[in-house]
C-alpha positions in Angstrom: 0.0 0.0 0.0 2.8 2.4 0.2 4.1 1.9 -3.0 2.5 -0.9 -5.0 -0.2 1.4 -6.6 2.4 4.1 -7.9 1.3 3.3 -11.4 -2.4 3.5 -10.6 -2.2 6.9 -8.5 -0.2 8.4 -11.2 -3.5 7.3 -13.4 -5.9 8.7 -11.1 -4.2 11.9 -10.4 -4.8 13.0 -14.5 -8.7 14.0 -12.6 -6.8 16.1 -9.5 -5.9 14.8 -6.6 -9.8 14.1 -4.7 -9.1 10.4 -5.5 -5.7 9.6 -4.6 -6.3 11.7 -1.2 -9.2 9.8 -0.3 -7.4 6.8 -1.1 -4.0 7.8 0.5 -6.4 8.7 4.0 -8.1 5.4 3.9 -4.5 3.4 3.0 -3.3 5.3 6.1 -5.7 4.0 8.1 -5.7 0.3 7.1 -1.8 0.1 7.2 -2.2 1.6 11.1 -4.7 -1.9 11.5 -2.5 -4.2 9.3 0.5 -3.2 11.7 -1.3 -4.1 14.5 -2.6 -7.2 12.8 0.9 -8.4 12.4 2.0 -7.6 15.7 -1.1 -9.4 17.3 -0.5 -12.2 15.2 3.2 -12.2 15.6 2.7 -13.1 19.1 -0.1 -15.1 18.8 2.3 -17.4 16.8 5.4 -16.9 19.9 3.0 -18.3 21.9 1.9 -21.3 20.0 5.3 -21.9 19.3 6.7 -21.9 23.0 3.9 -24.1 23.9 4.5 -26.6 21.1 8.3 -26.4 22.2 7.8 -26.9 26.1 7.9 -29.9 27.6 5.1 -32.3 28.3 3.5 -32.4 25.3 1.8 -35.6 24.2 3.0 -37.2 20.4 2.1 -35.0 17.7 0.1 -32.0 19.8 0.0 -29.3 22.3 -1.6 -30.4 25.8 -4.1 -28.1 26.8 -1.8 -27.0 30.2 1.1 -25.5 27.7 -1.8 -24.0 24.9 -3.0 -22.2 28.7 -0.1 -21.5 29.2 1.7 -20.2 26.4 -1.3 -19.0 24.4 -2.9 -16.4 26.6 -6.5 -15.0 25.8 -5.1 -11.4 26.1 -3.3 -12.7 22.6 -6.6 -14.1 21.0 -8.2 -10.9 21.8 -5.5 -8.4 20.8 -5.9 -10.4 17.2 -9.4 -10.5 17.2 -9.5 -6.8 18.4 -7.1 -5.6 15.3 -9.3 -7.8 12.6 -12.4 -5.8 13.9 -10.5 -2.6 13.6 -9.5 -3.9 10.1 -12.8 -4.4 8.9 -14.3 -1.4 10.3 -11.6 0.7 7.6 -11.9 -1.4 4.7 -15.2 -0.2 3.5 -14.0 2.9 3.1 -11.5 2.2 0.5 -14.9 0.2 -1.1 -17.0 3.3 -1.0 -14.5 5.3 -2.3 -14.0 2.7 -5.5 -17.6 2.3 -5.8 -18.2 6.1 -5.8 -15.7 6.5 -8.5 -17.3 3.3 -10.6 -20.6 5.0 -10.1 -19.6 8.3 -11.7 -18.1 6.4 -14.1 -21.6 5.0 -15.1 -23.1 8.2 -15.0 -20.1 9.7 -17.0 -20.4 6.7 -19.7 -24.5 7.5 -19.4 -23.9 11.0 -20.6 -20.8 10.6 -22.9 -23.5 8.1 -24.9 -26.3 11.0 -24.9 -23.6 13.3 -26.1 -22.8 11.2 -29.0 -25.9 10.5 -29.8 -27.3 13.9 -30.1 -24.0 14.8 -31.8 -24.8 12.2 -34.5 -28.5 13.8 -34.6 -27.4 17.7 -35.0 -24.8 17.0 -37.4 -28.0 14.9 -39.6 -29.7 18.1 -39.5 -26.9 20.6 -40.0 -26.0 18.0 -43.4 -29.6 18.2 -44.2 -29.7 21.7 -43.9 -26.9 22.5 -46.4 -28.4 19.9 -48.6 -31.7 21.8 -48.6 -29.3 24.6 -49.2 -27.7 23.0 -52.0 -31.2 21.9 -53.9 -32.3 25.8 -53.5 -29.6 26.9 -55.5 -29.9 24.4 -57.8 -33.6 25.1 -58.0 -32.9 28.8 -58.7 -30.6 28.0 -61.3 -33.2 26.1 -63.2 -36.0 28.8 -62.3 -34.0 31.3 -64.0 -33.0 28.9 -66.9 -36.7 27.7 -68.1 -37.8 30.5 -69.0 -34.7 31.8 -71.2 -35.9 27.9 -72.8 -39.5 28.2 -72.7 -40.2 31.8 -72.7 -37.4 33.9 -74.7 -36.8 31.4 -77.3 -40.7 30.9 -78.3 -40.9 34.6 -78.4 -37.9 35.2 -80.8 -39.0 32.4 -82.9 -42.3 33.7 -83.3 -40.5 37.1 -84.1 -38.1 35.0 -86.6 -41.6 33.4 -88.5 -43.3 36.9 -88.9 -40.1 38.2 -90.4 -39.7 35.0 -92.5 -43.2 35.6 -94.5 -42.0 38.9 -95.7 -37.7 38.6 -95.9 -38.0 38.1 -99.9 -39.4 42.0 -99.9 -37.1 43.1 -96.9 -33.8 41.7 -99.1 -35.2 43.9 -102.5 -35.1 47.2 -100.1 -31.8 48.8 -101.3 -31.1 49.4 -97.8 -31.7 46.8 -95.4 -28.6 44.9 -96.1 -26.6 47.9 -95.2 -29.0 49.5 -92.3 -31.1 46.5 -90.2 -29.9 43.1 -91.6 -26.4 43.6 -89.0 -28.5 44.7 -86.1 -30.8 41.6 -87.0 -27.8 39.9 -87.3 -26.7 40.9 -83.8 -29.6 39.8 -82.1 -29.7 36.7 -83.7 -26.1 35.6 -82.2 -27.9 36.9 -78.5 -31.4 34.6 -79.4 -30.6 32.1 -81.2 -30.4 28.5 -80.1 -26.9 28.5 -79.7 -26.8 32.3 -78.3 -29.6 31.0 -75.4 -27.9 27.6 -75.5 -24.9 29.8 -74.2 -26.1 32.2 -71.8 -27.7 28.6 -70.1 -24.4 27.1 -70.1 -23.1 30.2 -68.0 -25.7 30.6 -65.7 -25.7 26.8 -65.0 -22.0 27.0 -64.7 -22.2 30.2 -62.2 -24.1 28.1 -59.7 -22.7 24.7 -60.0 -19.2 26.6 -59.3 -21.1 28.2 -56.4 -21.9 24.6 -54.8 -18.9 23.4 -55.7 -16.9 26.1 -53.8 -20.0 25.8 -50.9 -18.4 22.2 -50.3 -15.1 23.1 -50.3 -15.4 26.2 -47.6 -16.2 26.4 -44.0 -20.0 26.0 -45.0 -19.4 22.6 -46.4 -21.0 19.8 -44.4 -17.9 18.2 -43.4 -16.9 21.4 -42.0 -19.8 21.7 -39.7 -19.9 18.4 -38.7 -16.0 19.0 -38.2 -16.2 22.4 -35.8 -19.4 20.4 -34.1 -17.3 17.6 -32.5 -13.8 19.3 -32.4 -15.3 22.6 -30.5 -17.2 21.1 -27.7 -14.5 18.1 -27.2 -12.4 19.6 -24.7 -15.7 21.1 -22.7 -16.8 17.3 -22.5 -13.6 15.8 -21.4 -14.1 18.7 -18.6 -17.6 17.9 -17.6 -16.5 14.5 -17.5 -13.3 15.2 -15.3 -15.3 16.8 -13.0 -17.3 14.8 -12.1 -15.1 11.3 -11.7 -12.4 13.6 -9.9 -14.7 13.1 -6.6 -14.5 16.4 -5.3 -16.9 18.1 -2.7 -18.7 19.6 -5.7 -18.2 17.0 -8.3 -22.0 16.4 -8.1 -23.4 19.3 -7.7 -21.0 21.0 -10.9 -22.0 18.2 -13.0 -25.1 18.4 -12.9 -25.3 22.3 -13.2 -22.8 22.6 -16.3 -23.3 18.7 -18.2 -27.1 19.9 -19.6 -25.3 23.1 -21.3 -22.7 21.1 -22.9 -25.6 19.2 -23.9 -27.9 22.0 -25.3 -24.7 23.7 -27.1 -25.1 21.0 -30.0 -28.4 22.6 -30.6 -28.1 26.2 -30.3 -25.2 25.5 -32.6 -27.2 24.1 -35.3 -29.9 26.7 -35.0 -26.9 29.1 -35.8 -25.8 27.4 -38.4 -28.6 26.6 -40.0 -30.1 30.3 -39.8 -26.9 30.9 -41.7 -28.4 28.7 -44.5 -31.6 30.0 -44.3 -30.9 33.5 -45.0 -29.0 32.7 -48.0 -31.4 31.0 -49.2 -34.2 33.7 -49.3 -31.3 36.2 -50.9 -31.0 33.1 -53.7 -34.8 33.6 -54.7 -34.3 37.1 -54.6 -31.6 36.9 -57.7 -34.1 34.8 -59.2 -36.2 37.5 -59.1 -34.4 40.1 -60.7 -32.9 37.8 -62.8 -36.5 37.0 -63.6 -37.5 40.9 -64.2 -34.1 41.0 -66.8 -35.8 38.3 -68.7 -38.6 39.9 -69.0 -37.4 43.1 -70.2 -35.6 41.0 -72.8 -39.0 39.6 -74.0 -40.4 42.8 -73.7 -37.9 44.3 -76.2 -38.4 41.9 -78.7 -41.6 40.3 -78.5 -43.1 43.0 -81.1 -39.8 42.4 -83.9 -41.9 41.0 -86.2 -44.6 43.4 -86.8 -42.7 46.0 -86.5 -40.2 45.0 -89.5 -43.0 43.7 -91.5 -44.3 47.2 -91.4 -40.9 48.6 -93.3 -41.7 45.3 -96.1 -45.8 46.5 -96.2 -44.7 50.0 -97.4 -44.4 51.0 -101.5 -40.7 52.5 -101.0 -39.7 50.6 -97.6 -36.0 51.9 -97.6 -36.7 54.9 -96.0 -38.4 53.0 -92.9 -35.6 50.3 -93.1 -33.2 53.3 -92.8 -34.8 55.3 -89.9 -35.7 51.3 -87.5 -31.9 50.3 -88.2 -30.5 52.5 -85.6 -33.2 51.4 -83.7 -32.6 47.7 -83.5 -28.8 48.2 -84.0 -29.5 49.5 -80.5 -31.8 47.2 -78.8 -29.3 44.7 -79.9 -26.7 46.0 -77.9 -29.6 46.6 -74.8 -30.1 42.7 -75.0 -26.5 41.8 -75.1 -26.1 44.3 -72.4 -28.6 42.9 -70.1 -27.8 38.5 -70.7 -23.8 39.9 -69.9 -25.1 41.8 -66.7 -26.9 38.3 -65.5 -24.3 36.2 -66.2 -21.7 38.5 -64.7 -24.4 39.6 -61.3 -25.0 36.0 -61.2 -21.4 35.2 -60.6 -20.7 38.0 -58.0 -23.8 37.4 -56.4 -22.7 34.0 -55.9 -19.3 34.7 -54.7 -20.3 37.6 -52.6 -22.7 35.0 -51.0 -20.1 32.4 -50.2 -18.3 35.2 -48.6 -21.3 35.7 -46.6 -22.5 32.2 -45.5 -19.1 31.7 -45.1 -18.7 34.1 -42.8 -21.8 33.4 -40.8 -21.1 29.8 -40.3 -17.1 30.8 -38.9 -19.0 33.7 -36.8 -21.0 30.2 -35.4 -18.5 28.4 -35.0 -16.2 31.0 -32.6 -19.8 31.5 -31.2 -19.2 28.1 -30.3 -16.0 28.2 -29.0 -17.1 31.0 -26.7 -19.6 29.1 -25.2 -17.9 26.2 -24.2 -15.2 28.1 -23.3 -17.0 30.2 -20.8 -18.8 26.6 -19.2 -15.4 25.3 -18.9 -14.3 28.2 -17.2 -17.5 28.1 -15.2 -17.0 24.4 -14.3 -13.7 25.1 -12.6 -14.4 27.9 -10.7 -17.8 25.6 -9.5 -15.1 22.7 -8.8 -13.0 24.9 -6.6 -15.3 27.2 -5.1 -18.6 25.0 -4.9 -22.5 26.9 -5.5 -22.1 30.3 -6.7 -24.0 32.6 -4.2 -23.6 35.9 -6.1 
């Protein structure tokens, strides 16, 4: 007892030194009985040996007269007395192990509930950002249908009208010079291979965006990554605590173990409000985006007609003429407007990483914060017991 458990104190004292003092007091104690023990019994064995040595002994025993003799009662008692003693210490050092074991239990109890509601927040925070994810996919293809199904419908029509009358258009002596280019112009912008590429960048603009999403801070594995790495060292405190078997152990533990707990949560709400405002700013690009489409409809939805009107008239080349400049400038208005959503689409995006980026590290030192401060809390409960400030 005074050196055998070395190893094991050196173990023990990792959670203070509550343990190993308790221990060390009860040791004391038992070594104080165990010496007395030995003495008692020391003597008690003198004694059986004198009388088995004296003489008149019959073959092979001790006669009763030498056991008397030799063997006094005062000896039987003093052992029996030092065995009592004995006993009466050793539960202590039992209580002491069985206390420890028992917080043990309890600490295993909550280091399960832990993980498990660790596994259940980090579910949610993943399907969160995977919410996330399909509502910017779901934008991009909001704003991409209609430049399918509503601009190119429109122009079509626009091309058909001006198909019925291009055999008078190409007589006027001035429409190859003055509206074909401006035609020309929006036909690179409208066609299929002019929407065909305006959908390719806008569908490129947002998978980049997700694409960059999972490699940032925001990404899933990132949460899930701060989650269990940020509130680690504030369960290994809880935890220490409470098996350390101090005055307070109890009373700390349970105070400070249920907001450990709750952090998981009021982590994720962070987090996931992080993801919910960027979501409703995503629907709002797809609604100006939405408006820039159709202004783009709007300025060429009535092509047709009006360029059929120039074919209709007896001398058309004046009207050619005086439209050209007209339509030489709406074509530059359109490929104005499909460069300014690519090109807002891809700040937008980029400016919104920055942003959800910055709300989910803004969580995460909210995080460390937290758990900092109920570490911090924890010891000074330790040391100091209730607060009663």
């Amino acid at each position: 007892m005074q050196s055998g458990f070395t190893a094991q104190f050196t173990t023990l004292q990792k959670q203070g030194n509550f343990i190993t003092n308790q221990l060390s007091d009860s040791f004391k104690s038992i070594q104080t009985r165990l010496s007395l023990f030995s003495a008692a019994l020391d003597r008690l064995k003198a004694g059986v040996t004198a009388a088995r040595d004296a003489p008149g002994n019959p073959p092979n025993g001790i006669s009763q007269e030498n056991l008397n003799r030799y063997v006094t009662s005062k000896m039987t008692f003093d052992l029996q007395d030092a065995l009592s003693r004995l006993s009466a210490d050793v539960p202590l050092v039992e209580y002491i192990v069985e206390e420890t074991q028992r917080k043990l239990s309890i600490a295993d109890v909550f280091l399960g509930d832990m993980r498990n509601e660790a596994v259940i927040v980090v579910g949610d925070a993943t399907n969160a950002k995977e919410r996330f994810g399909s509502d910017v996919t779901t934008v991009s293809t909001n704003i991409v249908t209609p430049l399918n199904e509503r601009v190119t419908p429109v122009y079509n029509e626009q091309l058909q009208t001006i198909a019925a009358v291009q055999s008078v258009l190409q007589a006027i002596t001035t429409y190859t010079d003055d509206l074909k280019p401006a035609l020309d112009r929006l036909a690179e912008q409208l066609n299929e291979a002019g929407i065909t590429a305006l959908v390719t960048n806008v569908e490129n603009a947002f998978t980049k965006y997700n694409n960059d999403l999972d490699e940032s801070i925001a990404s899933s594995t990132s949460v899930e990554k701060f989650f269990i790495e940020e509130t680690c060292g504030g369960l290994v405190t809880v935890i220490d605590a409470l098996v350390a078997n101090s005055p307070y152990s109890n009373f700390c533990f349970s105070k400070f173990s249920p907001r450990l707990f709750t952090q998981y949560a009021l982590s994720f709400y962070t987090v996931s409000e992080c993801y919910d405002i960027e979501t409703e700013r995503m629907y709002k690009l797809q609604d100006l985006i939405t408006l820039i489409i159709g202004m783009i409809i709007y300025d060429v939805e009535d092509l047709g007609d009006a360029i059929s009107t120039c074919a209709l008239l007896t001398n058309g080349a004046s009207c050619v003429t005086m439209v050209g400049p007209y339509y030489e400038k709406l074509a530059t208005t359109v490929e104005e407007k499909e460069d300014y959503m690519v090109n807002f689409i891809q700040s937008e995006t980029k400016f919104s990483l920055q942003r959800i980026s910055a709300c989910i590290n803004a969580a995460k030192y909210s995080t460390v914060t937290s758990v900092a401060a109920i570490v911090s809390n924890l010891n000074t409960c330790s040391l100091n017991g209730p607060s009663t400030a």
